[in-house]
C-alpha positions in Angstrom: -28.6 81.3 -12.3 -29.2 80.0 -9.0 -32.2 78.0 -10.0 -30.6 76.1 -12.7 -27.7 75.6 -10.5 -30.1 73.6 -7.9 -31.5 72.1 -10.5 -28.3 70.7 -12.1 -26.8 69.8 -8.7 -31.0 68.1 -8.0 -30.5 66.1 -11.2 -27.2 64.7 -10.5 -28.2 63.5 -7.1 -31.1 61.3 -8.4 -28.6 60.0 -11.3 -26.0 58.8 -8.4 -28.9 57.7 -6.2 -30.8 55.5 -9.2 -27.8 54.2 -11.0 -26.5 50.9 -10.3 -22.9 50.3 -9.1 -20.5 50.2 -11.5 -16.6 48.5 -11.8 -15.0 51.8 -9.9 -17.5 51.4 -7.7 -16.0 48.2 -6.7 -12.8 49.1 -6.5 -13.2 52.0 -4.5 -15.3 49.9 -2.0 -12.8 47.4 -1.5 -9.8 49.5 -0.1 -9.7 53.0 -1.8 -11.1 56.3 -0.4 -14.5 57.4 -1.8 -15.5 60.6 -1.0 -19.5 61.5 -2.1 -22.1 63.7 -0.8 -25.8 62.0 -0.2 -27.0 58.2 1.1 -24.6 55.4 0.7 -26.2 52.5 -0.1 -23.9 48.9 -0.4 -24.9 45.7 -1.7 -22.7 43.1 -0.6 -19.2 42.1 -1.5 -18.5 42.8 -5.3 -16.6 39.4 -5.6 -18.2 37.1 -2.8 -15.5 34.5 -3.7 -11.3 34.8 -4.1 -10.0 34.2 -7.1 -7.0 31.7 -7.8 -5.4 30.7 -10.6 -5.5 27.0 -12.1 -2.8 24.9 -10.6 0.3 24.0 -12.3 1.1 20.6 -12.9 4.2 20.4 -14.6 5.3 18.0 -17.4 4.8 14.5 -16.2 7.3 12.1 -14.9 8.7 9.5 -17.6 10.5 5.9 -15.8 12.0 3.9 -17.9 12.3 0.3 -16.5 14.5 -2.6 -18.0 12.0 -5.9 -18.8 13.3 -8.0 -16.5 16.0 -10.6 -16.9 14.8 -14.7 -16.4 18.0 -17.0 -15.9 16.5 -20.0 -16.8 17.5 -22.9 -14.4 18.3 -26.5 -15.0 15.9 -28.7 -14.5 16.1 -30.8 -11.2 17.5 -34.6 -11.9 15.5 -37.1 -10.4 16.2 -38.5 -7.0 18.6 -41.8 -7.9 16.5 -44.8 -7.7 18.0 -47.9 -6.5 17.3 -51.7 -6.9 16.9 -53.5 -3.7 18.5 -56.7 -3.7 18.2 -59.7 -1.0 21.6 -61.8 -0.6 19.2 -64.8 1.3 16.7 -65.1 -1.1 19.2 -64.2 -4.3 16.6 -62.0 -5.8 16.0 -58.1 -5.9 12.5 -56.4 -4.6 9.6 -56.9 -6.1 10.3 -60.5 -7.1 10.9 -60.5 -3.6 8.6 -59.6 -1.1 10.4 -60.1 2.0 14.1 -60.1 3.2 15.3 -61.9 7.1 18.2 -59.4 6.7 18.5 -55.5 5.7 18.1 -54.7 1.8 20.7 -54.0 0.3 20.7 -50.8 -2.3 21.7 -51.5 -5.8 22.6 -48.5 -8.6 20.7 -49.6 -11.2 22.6 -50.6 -14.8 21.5 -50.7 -18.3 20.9 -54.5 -19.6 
């Protein structure tokens, strides 16, 4: 009875020495207390990397703007142009080139 008791306790030492590490392995490596008898062997961080979850965006933001509003304007009238008459020479500018005294500014009038 003793034999196959070392042999059974032999047998399960080799299986926990040769198996790979499983998912409670993990979880008892990172923070919980594992208690086992023979060589502990550890291979690295089970997840090297934290995971986070995707970030939230939210819906997105509608604005509504009115088109905008054009006023249109009047057009600009025309600077008033005047006649320039001469009272010496009795005649209004071009015909006459030259005036002795100052011109004198004329509205102009339909004919």
């Amino acid at each position: 009875m003793k034999k196959s008791a070392l042999v059974s306790l032999l047998v399960l030492a080799v299986l926990l020495l040769t198996a790979a590490p499983s998912h409670a392995w993990r979880h008892f490596h990172h923070g919980g207390v594992f208690i086992g008898v023979g060589p502990s062997f550890w291979w690295g961080p089970s997840y090297p990397y934290a995971w986070y979850p995707p970030p939230y965006y939210g819906p997105p933001t509608v604005v509504i703007e009115e088109p905008p509003t054009y006023i249109e304007q009047p057009a600009p009238t025309p600077p008033q142009a005047y006649w320039h008459y001469c009272p010496s020479a009795g005649g209004y500018y071009p015909t006459v080139q030259t005036c002795p005294e100052a011109w004198i500014k004329v509205p102009p009038r339909a004919e």
